[in-house]
N, C-alpha and C positions, 0 to 999 in steps of 0.2 A: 561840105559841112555835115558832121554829125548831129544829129538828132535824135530825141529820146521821147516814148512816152508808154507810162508805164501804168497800165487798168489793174485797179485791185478791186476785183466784185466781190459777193458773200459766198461763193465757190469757188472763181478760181483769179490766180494773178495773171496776168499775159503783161509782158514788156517786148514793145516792139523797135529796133533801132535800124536809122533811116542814113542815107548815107546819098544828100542831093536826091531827096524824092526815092531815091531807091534801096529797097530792101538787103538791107547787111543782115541782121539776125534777129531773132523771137524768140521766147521760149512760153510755154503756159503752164501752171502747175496748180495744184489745187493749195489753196487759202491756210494760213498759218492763222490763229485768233487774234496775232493783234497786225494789223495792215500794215505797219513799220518791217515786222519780221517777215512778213509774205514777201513785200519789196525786195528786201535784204536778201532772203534764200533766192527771189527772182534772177534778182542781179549777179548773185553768185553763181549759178545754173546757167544764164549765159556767158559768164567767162568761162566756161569751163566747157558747152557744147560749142562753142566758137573760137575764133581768135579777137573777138570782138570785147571792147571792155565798154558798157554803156556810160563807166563815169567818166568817161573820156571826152564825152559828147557837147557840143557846144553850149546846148539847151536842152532841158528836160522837164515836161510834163505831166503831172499826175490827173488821174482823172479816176473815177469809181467811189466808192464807198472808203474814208475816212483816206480821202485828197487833202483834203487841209494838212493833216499830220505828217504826211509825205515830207508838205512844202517848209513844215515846224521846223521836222529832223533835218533839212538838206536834201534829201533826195532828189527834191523837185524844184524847179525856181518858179514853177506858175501851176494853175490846176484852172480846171475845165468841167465842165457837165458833163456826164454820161452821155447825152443828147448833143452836144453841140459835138462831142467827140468821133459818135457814130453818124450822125448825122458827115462830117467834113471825109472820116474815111471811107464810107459808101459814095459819097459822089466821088472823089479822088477816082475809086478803083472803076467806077462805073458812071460819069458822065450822064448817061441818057437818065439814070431814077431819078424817081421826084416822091416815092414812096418809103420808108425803111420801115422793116417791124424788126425790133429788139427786142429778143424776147433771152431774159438772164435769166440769174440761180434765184431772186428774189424779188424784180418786180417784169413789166412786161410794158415797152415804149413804143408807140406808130410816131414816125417822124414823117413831116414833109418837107421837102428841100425843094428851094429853085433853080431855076435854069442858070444858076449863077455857083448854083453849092451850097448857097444861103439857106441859116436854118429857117423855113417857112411858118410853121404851125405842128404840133405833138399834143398827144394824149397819154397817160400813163396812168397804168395800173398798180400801184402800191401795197395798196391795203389787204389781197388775199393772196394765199400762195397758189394759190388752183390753175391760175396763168401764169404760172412762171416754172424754171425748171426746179424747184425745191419740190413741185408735184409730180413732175417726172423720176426724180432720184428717189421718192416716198413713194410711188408704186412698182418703180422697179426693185426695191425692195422686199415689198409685198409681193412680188411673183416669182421673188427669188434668183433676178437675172440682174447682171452688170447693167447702166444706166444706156451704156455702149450697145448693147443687145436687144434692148428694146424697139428700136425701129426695124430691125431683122424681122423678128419674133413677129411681131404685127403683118409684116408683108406677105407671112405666109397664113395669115387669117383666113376662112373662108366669107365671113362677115363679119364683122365688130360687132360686140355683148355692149349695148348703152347702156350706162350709166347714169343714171337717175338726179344721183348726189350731186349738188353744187360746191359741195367740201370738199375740201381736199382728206380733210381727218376722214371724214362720214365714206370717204372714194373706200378709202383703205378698206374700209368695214364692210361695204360692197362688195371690193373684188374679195373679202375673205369668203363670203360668203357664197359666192358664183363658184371660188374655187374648192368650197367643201361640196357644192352640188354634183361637182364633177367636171363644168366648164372648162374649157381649153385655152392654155394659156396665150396662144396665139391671137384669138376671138378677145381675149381679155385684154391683151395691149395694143390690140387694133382700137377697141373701145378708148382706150386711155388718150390714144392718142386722137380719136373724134372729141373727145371730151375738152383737151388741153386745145383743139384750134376753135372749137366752138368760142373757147371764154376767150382767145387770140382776135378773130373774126370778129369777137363783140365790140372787141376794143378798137378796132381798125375802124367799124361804121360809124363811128361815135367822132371819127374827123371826118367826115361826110365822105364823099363818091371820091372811093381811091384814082389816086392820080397815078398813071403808068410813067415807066415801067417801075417795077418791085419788087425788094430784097426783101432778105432776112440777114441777120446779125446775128451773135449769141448763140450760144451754146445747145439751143432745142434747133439752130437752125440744121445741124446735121443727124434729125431724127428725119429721116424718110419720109414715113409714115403720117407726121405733124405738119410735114410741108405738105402733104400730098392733099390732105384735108384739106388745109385752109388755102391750095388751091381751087378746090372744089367749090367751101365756101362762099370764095371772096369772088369767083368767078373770075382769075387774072393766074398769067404763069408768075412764079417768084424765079427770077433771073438767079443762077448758081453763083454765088461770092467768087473770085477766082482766087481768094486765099482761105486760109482758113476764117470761118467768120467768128469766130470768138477772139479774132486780130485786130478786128475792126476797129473798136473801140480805138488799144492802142495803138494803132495807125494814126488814126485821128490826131489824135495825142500829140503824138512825135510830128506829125506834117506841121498843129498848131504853136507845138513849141518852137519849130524851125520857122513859123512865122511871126513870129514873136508875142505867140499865148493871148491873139487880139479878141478871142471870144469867150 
């Protein structure tokens, strides 16, 4: 049986197709303005790197940011939470977690799941961009390197320049500042990236004493640099995704449409 499920975040779309549990094809691309078109150009970009067509697919689920419209236009026949999405494809890929941090382009989730897969308990952060990756891609900005090159840049820090600012605006205005004194920009996205797990970390203890073992999801989860931190942090390894983790989601997706969208 073919399966579908297709994440449209506020950066990027990832559509994952599942074929009996197992991975036929993916694609991820960054976000069109209206979540209809992201879908559409998604779906198109995997027929086209594949031999796979997703609307072929028995079931298809939308999940992310403006899911409903998805299920308006047809795309989708059922839609899911962000949370319940990553939450089912992190246990899927990895059985033993009972912890997940998601952390996306606009907000940032601690998930717990049980020994079942069941979503347990979550916390999320909404309301500033400081934890989420829209402050990663505004300082990488700011230092004048691809979003990509940022966890490099930091690894070869001698120490990370803190950062003060709880803002994300106020960060920018920071590192301009560090970077007219002369500071190195290496020291400076080492900082960025102590700063982004600091506000990660806050939101992990706010669901009380992490439960092992512990991923990451989303798009900062392959910044190096931000994992390394907030295992420092949190005082726990973060187990490597064995897919891409900005998959997860729809992973999720696609296993819960192939189970008949019961979440």
């Amino acid at each position: 049986m073919l399966s579908c499920g297709i994440d449209v975040g506020s950066l990027t779309v990832q559509i994952v197709l599942l074929e009996d549990e197992t991975l036929r094809a993916s694609v991820s691309l960054r976000v069109e303005p209206h979540p209809v078109a992201s879908a559409e150009r998604a779906l198109a970009a995997l027929r086209e790197r594949s031999d796979a067509d997703a609307r072929a697919a028995a079931a298809t689920l939308a999940t992310g940011y403006g899911r409903q419209q998805l299920v308006a236009r047809g795309l989708a026949g059922a839609e899911a939470s962000e949370i319940a999405c990553h939450a089912r494809g992190a246990s899927f890929l990895m059985p033993a977690v009972r912890t997940v941090i998601d952390v996306g382009g606009q907000d940032a989730k601690v998930i717990r799941v049980d020994a079942a897969g069941e979503l347990a308990n979550f916390v999320m952060n909404d309301k500033c961009a400081s934890g989420t990756g829209r402050f990663l891609e505004a300082m990488a900005r700011t230092l004048r390197v691809e979003l990509s090159e940022l966890g490099p840049l930091a690894g070869r820090a001698s120490a990370p320049i803190e950062l003060a600012s709880r803002c994300g605006i106020f960060c920018e205005t920071e590192l301009l500042h560090h970077l007219q004194r002369g500071a190195g920009r290496p020291e400076l996205a080492a900082g960025v990236a102590r700063a982004m797990a600091t506000r990660v970390a806050a939101l992990a203890r706010r669901l009380g004493p992490l439960e092992r073992e512990v991923t990451m999801s989303g798009g900062v989860a392959k910044n190096a640099a931000v994992r390394a931190e907030l295992e420092r942090m949190l005082g726990v390894p973060l187990r490597a995704c064995p897919i891409d983790p900005q998959l997860v989601g729809a992973l999720g997706a696609a296993l819960l449409a192939a189970e008949g969208g019961r979440r």
